[in-house]
N, C-alpha and C positions, 0 to 999 in steps of 0.2 A: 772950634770945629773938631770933633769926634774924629778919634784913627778911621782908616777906610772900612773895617767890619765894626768898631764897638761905640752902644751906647755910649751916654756921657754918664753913666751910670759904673763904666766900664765893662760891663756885659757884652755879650753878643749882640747886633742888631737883628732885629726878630724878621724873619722874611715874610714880608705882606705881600701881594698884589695891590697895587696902586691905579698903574696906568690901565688906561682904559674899563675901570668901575668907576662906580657912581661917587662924582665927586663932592656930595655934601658934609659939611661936616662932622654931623656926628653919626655918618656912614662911615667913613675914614677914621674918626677914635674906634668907632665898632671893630673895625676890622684889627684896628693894631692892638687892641686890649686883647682881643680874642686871640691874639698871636700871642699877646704876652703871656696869659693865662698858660696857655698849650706850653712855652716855652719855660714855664715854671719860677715866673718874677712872683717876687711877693706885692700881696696889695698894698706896701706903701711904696714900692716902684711906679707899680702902674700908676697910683694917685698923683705922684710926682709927676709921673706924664700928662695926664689926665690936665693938672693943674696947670703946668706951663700952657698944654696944646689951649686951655683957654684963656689964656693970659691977655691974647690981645687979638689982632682981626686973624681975617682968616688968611692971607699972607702968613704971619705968624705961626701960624696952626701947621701949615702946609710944611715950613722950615721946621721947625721942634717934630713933627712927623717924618723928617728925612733924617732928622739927624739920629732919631729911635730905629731908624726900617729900614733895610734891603730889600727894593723895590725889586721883586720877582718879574715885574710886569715888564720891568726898562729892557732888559735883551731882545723882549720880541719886536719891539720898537726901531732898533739900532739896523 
């Protein structure tokens, strides 16, 4: 499990918006690639993300997605 801010990459986690968008999957890589890009990872980071988030179902996907992202969306939630 990843410190409370950083990738497993050790990086920063990239702040997406999560909750309450569209939760298909390859809406959710959309959105965290496009963070990552903004956030200035190189493409064999993101590939690495890319790679695990389809590693296996979407459970999986959803976990290696949390563990890359600071869900912007969870405060409005709470």
């Amino acid at each position: 499990m990843p410190n409370n801010n950083l990738a497993p990459n050790g990086k920063e986690q990239v702040k997406v918006k999560l909750v309450g968008e569209d939760g298909n999957a390859f809406a959710i890589m959309g959105r965290v690639v496009t963070a990552m890009r903004r956030a200035g990872w190189s493409k064999e980071e993101i590939d690495k993300y890319t790679a695990e988030a389809r590693s296996g179902n979407y459970d999986h996907l959803l976990q290696i997605t949390m563990d890359y992202t600071d869900d912007i969306g969870k405060e409005e939630d709470e």
